[in-house]
C-alpha positions in Angstrom: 0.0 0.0 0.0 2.8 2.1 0.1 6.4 3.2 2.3 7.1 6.0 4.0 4.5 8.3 5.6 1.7 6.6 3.3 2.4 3.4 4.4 2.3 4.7 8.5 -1.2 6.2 6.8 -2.5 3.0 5.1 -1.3 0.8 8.7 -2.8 3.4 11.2 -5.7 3.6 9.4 -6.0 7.5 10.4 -4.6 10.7 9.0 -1.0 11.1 9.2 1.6 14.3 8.8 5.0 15.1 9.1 6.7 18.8 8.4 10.7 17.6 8.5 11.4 14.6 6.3 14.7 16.8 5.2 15.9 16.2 8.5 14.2 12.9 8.4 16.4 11.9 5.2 19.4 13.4 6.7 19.9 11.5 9.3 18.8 8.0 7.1 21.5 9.3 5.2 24.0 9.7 8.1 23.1 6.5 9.2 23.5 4.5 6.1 26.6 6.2 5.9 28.1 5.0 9.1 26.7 0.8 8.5 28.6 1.4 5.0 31.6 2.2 6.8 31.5 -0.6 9.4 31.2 -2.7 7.0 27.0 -4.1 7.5 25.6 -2.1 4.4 24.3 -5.4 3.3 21.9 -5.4 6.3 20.1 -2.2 5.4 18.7 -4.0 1.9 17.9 -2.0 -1.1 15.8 1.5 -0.3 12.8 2.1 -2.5 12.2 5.8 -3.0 9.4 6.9 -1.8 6.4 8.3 -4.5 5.7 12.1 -5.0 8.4 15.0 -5.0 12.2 14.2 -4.9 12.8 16.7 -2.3 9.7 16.8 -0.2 9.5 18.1 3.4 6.3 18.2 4.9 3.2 15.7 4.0 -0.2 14.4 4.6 -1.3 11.0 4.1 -4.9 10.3 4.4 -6.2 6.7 4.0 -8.9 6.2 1.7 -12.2 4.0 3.6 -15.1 2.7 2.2 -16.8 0.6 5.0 -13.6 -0.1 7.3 -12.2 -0.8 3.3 -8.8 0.6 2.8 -8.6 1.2 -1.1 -5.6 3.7 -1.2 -4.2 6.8 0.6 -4.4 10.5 -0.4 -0.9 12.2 -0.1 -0.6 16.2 -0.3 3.1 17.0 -0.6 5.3 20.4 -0.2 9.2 20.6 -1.2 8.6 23.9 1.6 8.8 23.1 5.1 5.9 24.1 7.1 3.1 23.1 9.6 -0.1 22.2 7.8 -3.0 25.0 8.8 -6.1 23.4 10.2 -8.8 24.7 7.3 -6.1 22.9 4.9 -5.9 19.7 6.7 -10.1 19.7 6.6 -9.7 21.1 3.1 -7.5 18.3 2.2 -9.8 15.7 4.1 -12.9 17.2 1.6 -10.8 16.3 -1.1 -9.8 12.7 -0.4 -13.4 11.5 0.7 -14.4 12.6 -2.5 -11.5 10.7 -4.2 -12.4 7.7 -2.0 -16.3 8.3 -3.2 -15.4 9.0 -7.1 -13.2 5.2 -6.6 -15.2 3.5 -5.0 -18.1 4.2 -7.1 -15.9 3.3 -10.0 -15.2 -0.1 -8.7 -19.0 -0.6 -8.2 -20.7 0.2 -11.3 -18.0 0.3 -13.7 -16.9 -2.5 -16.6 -13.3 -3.0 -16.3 -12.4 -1.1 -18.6 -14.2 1.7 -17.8 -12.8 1.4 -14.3 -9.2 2.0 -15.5 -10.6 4.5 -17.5 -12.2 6.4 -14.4 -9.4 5.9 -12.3 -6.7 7.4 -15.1 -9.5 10.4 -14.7 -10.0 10.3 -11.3 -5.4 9.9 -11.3 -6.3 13.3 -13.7 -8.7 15.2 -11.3 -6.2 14.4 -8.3 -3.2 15.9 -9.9 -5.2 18.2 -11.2 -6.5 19.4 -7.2 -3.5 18.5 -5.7 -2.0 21.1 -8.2 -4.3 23.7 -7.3 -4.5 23.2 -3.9 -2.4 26.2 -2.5 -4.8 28.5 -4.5 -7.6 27.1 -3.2 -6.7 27.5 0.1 -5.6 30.6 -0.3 -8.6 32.2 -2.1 -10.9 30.0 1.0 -8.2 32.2 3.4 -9.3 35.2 1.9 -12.9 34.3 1.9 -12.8 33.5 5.8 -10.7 37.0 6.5 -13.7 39.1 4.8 -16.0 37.1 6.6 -14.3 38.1 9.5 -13.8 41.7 8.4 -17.9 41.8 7.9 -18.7 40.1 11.6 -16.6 42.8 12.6 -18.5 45.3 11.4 -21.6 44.0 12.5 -20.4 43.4 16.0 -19.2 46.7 16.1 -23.0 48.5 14.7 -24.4 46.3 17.2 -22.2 47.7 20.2 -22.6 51.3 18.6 -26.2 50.5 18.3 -26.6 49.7 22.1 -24.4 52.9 23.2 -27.2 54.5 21.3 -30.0 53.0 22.7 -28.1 54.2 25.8 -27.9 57.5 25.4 -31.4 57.9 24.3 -32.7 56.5 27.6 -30.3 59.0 29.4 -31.3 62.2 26.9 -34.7 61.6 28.0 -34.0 61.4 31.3 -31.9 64.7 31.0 -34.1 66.7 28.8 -36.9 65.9 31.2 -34.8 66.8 34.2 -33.2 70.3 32.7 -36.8 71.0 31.4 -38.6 71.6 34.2 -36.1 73.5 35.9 -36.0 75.5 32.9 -39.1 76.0 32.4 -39.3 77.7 36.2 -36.7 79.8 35.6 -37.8 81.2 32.1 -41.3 81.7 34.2 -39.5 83.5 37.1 -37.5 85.3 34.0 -40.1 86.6 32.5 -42.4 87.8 35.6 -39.0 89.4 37.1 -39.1 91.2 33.2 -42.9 91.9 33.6 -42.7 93.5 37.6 -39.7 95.6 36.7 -41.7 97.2 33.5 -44.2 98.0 35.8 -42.0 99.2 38.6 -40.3 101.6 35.9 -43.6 102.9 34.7 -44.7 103.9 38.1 -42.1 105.5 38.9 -42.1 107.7 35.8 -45.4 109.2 36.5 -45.0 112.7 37.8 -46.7 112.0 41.4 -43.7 109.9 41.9 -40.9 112.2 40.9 -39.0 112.2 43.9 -38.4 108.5 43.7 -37.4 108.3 39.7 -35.0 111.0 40.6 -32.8 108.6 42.5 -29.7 107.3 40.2 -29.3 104.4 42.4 -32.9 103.3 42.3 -32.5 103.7 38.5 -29.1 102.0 38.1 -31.0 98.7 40.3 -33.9 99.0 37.6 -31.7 98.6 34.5 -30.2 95.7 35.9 -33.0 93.9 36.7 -33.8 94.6 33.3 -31.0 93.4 32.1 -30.9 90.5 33.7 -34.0 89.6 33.0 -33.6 89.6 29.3 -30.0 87.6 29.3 -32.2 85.0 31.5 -34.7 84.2 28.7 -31.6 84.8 26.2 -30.1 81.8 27.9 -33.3 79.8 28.8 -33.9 79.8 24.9 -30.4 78.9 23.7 -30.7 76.3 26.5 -34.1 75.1 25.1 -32.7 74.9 21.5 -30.0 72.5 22.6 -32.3 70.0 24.3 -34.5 69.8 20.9 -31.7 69.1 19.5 -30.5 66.4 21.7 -33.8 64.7 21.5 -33.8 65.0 17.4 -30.6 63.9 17.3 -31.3 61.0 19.2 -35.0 60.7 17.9 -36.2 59.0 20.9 -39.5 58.5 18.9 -38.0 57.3 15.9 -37.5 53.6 16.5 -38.8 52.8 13.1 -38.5 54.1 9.6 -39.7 57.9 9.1 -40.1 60.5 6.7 -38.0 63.2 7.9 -36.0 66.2 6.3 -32.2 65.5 6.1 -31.4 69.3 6.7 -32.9 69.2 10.1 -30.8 66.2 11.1 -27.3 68.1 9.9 -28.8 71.1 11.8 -29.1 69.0 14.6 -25.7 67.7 14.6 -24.1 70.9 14.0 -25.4 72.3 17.1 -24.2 69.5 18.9 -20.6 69.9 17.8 -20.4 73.6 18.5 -17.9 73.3 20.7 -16.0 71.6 18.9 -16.3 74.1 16.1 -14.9 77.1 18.7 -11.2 76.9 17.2 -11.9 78.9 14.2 -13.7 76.5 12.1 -15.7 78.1 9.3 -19.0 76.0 8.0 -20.1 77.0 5.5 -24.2 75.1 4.6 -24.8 75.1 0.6 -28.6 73.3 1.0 -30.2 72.4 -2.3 -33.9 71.5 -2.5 -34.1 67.7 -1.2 -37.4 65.7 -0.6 -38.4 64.2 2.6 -36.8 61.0 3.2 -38.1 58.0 4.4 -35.5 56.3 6.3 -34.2 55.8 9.7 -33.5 59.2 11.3 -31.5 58.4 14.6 -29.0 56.5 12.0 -28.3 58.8 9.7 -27.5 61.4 12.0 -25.1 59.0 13.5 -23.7 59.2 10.1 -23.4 62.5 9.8 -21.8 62.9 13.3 -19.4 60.4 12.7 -18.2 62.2 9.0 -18.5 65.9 10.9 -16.1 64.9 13.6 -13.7 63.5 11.4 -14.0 66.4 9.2 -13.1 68.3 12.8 -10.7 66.5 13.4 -8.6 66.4 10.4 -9.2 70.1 9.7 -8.2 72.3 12.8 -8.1 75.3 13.6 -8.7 78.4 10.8 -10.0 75.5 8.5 -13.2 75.1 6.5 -16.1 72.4 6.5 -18.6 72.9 3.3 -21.7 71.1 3.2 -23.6 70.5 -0.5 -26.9 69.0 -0.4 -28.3 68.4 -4.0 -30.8 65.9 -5.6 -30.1 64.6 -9.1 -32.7 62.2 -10.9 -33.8 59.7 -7.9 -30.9 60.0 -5.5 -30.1 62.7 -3.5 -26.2 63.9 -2.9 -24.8 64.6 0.8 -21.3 66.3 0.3 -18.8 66.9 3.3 -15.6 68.7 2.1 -13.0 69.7 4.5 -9.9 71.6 3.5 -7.8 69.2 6.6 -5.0 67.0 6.3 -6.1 64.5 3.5 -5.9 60.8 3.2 -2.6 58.8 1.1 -4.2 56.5 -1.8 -2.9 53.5 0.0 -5.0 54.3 2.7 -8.5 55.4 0.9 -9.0 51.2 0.0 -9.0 50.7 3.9 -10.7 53.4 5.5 -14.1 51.6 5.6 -12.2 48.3 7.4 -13.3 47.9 11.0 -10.5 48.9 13.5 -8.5 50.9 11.0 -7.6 54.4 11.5 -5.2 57.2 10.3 -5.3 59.0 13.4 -3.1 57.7 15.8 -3.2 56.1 19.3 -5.5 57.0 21.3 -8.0 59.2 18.8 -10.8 56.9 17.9 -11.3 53.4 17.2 -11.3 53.3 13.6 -15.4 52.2 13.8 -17.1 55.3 12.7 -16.5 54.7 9.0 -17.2 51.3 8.9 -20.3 51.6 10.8 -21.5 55.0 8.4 -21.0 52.8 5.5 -23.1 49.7 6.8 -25.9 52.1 7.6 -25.7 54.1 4.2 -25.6 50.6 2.7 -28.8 49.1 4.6 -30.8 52.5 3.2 -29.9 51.4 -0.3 -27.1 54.2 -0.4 -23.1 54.4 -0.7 -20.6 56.2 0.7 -17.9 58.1 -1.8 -14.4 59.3 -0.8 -11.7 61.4 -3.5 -9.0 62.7 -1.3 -5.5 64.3 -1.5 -2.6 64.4 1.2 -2.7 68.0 2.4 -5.5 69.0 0.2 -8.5 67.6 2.4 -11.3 64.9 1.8 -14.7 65.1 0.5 -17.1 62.5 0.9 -20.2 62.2 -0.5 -23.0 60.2 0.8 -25.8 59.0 -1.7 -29.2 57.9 -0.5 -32.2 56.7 -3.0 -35.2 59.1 -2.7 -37.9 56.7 -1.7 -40.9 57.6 0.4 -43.5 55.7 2.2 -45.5 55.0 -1.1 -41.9 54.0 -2.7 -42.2 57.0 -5.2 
């Protein structure tokens, strides 16, 4: 049945590998050599070479069964010395039960001739497999690494998509907390306002001259004034930036909605206006874009995510432009930044879970892959042109479909 590590194979009745037979040989050698010398190279017999490649160094041998019947033994060879992978040594097992399949139906329902014939084929299809074996493996490598690069990406929208779920609970809680306090103060604001109008009217008619005539009765008017009016100022800017919170998170906006996209970059941009302190100029170039029907919380996580970056890579005295334009049945989201850039060798992986340009300790490299899987489960696509101290522009593309699908 056969010498060597086939033979082991065909006797052990189990798969059988080795990854030095150079060494193996070596010392064969050594020892033949040494017997030759003393004289006893007639005990060693003749050596029959063993099958396959001349200088081989690692193997497989698997035995071929049908029913506890050994009818041969599959032997994938490499003159390279190396440790057989596990998804080879199953890919290698695939292969030889279908070899022991394709002979043993040949030796069942074949003539004889048509036997040899099927075998000589079967021989063919062998070489043939055992030929293209490395490619195999390596395109089933590459398969199994984007597979991997995908669960990734998934695992990470999933984790971002709890965070969010998150911090929607705690906006709500917030907005409802800073709400009612608010909503007491702009009160107290606005009857503070109210009682010092009146105060200053009174005390400008002529009965009460006497009293107006006092500067520091005055001075205390105009600052209750005063400070009545920068309390509603601030109430109101504080109002604006809880709407905003709860839009941006649209807490009510589990499911698909039809919503306008410019309200949702609106949204965003208020939320990163600290951020947007250092001299960052923004600069809003709306077209006319239908409603959308899509889902709202994530696509403003999208546009956060492309925003910051744009922050990020631009700095201070730099520029953000934002196009929005509609062109046949898609509608174009366009974020230009006049920041750093992004090398050509690095555009292909920018969309790759965990990879990032921007150093240790800024970011995780998950924002862009997890933009592009939302953008892709709205039908859309994420486009990127960039230039290495020219800035980035990426453009976002989402089909116009509505609740009716028109």
């Amino acid at each position: 049945m056969g010498i060597g590590l086939t033979g082991v194979a065909a006797k052990r009745r189990r798969m059988m590998r080795v990854s030095n037979l150079g060494q193996k040989r070596a010392y064969g050698s050594a020892i033949r050599k040494e017997m030759e010398r003393a004289g006893r190279a007639g005990e060693l017999g003749e050596i029959a070479a063993p099958p396959g490649l001349p200088n081989v160094e690692s193997q497989i041998a698997i035995p071929l069964l049908i029913e506890d019947t050994l009818i041969g033994v599959f032997s994938v060879e490499s003159d390279v010395r190396r440790e057989f992978s596990e998804r080879e040594e199953i890919l290698i097992s695939i292969v030889a039960n279908q070899a022991a399949s394709a002979i043993h139906n040949a030796l069942m329902y074949r003539t004889e001739g048509e036997r040899r014939r099927e075998l000589a084929d079967a021989h063919e299809r062998l070489k043939q497999l055992n030929e293209t074996l490395e490619e195999r493996v390596r395109a089933r490598t590459e398969e199994l690494q984007q597979a991997n690069r995908e669960l990734k990406a998934a695992q990470a929208q999933l984790i971002q998509s709890a965070k969010l779920a998150a911090l929607g609970d705690l906006v709500a809680g917030v907005a409802h907390e800073i709400n009612t306090p608010l909503g007491a103060v702009r009160a107290n604001a606005d009857v503070m306002g109210r009682a010092t109008a009146v105060v200053s009217a009174f005390l400008r008619n002529e009965e009460h001259a006497p009293l107006s005539s006092d500067p520091k009765l005055g001075s205390a008017l105009q600052a209750l004034e005063e400070a009545a009016r920068t309390t509603l100022i601030g109430t109101e800017r504080i109002s604006k930036i809880v709407i905003s919170l709860r839009q941006f998170a649209r807490l009510d906006a589990a499911a698909r909605k039809t919503v306008d996209l410019h309200e949702g970059l609106d949204c965003t941009l208020t939320l990163l206006r600290h951020k947007l302190k250092d001299g960052i100029e923004v600069i809003k170039n709306y077209g006319d874009l239908p409603l959308i029907h899509c889902f709202p919380d994530r696509l403003n996580q999208v546009f956060m995510n492309l925003l910051v970056n744009a922050v990020q890579a631009t700095g201070r005295g730099g520029r953000i432009t934002i196009t929005t334009s509609r062109e046949g049945n898609e509608v174009f989201l366009q974020f230009a930044d006049t920041g750093c850039g992004i090398s050509s060798e690095d555009i292909p992986r920018i969309f790759d879970p965990g990879f990032t340009t921007k150093g240790v300790g800024v970011g995780m490299g998950l924002g862009l892959p997890i933009s592009y899987r939302i953008v892709q489960e709205h039908g859309g696509r994420i486009e990127v042109s960039s230039q290495p101290g020219q800035g980035s522009v990426f453009t976002v593309r989402l089909p116009c479909i509505s609740p009716q699908g028109t």
